[in-house]
C-alpha positions as CSV (number, residue, x, y, z in Angstrom):
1,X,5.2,206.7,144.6
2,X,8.8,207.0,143.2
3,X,10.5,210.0,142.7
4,X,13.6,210.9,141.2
5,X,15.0,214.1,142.7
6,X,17.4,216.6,140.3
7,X,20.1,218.3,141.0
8,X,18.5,221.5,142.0
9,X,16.0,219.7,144.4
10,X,18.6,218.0,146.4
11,X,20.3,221.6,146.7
12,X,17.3,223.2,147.5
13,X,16.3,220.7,150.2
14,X,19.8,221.4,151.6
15,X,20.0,224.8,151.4
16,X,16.3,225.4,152.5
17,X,15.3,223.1,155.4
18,X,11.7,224.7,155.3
19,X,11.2,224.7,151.6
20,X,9.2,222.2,149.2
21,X,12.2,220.3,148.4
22,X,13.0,219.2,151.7
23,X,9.1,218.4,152.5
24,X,9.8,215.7,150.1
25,X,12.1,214.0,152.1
26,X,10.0,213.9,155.3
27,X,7.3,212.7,153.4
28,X,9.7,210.4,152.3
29,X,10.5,209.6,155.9
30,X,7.1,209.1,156.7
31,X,6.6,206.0,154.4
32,X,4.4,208.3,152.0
33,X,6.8,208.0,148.9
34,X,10.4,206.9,148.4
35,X,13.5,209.0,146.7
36,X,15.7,208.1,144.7
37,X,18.7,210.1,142.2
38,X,21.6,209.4,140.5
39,X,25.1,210.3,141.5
40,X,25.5,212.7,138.0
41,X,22.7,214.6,139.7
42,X,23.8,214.2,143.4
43,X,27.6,215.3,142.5
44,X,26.3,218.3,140.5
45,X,24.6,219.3,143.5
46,X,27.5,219.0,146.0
47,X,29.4,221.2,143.6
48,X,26.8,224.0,143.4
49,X,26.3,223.8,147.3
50,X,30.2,223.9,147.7
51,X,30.8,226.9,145.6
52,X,27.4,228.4,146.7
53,X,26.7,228.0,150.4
54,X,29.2,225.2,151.5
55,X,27.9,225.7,155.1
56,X,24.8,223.5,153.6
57,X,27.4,220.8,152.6
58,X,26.0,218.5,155.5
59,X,22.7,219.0,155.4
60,X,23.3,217.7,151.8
61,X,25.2,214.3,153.3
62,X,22.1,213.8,155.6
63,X,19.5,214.1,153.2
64,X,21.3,212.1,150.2
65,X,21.9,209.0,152.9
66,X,17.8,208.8,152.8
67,X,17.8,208.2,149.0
68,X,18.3,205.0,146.8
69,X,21.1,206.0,144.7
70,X,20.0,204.3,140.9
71,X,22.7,203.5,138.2
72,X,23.5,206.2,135.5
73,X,21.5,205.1,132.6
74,X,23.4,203.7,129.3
75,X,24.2,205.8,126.5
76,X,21.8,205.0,124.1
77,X,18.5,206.2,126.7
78,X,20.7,209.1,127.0
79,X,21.0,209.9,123.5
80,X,17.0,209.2,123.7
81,X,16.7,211.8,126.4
82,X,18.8,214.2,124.5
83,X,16.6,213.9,121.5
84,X,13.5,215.6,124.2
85,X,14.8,218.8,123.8
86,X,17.4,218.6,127.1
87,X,20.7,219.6,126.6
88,X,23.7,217.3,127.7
89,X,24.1,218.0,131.1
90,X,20.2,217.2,131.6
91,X,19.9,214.2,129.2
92,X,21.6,211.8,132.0
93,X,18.8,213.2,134.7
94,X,15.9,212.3,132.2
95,X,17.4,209.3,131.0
96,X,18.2,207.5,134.9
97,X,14.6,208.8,135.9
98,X,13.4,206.5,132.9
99,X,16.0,203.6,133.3
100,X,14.8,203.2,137.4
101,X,10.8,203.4,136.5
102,X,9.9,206.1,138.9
103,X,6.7,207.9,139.1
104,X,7.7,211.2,139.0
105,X,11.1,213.3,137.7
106,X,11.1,216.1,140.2
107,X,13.3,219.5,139.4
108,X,12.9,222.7,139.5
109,X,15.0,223.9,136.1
110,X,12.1,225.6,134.3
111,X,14.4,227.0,131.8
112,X,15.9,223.2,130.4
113,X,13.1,221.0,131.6
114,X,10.0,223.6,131.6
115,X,8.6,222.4,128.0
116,X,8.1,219.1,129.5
117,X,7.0,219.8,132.8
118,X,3.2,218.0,133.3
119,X,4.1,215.5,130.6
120,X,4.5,212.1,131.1
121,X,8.4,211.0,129.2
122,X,9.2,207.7,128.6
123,X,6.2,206.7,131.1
124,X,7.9,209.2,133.6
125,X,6.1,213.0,134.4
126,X,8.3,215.8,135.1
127,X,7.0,218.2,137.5
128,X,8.1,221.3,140.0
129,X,9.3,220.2,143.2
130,X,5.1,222.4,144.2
131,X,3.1,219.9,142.0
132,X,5.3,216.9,143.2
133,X,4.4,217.5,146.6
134,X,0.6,218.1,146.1
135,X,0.9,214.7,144.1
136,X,2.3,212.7,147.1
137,X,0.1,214.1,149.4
138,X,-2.9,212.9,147.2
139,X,-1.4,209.9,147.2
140,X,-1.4,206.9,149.2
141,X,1.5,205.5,151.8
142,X,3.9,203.2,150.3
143,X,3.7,201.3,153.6
């Protein structure tokens, strides 16, 4: 199982070592799924750690050296995503998670991506970082 992580995932796996978000990533260590994100969402969440708890700022390099880094999706997929209710900053995450067939687009922004959380978007579902987790443990290894 693929999952593309957002921007808030990779922060929250950073900044809390015990939470769901970094689960995914040694699950992912353990062959049981593989991570990948884009480098919109992976520079958005350097910046938020840098202004917010820069102390995390290696954690952050650890854990984004474990994931396959997909292209930004072209313009006309983001204009697609865009047209699913996301506003511009979020198109790019949608619109990369479709581009690099993954399984799952996992974030935790229930406020721009909530509306579509369970349903399956251009043959991607968007989940919680909670229900991505139960999901890959349900799941068998990629190994």
């Amino acid at each position: 199982m693929r999952l593309f992580l957002d921007a808030n995932v990779l922060f929250t796996a950073a900044y809390s070592p015990g939470g769901r978000s970094a689960a995914l990533f040694a699950l992912a260590g353990s062959g049981v799924c593989s991570l990948v994100s884009s480098r919109h969402a992976i520079d958005e969440a350097f910046r938020n750690l840098a202004r917010k708890s820069p102390e995390s700022i290696p954690a952050i390099e650890g854990l984004v050296a474990l994931l396959e880094v997909v292209p930004e999706a072209g313009p006309g997929i983001v204009a697609w995503a865009a047209r699913q209710g996301l506003p511009p900053n979020d198109a790019p995450i949608l619109a990369a998670a479709v581009a690099a067939r993954v399984d799952l687009l996992v974030t935790g922004d229930r406020s721009h991506f909530g509306n579509l959380f369970g349903a399956t978007v251009g043959g991607v579902t968007v989940v919680p970082p909670g229900d991505a987790l139960a999901r890959v443990l349900d799941a068998k290894p990629v190994r």
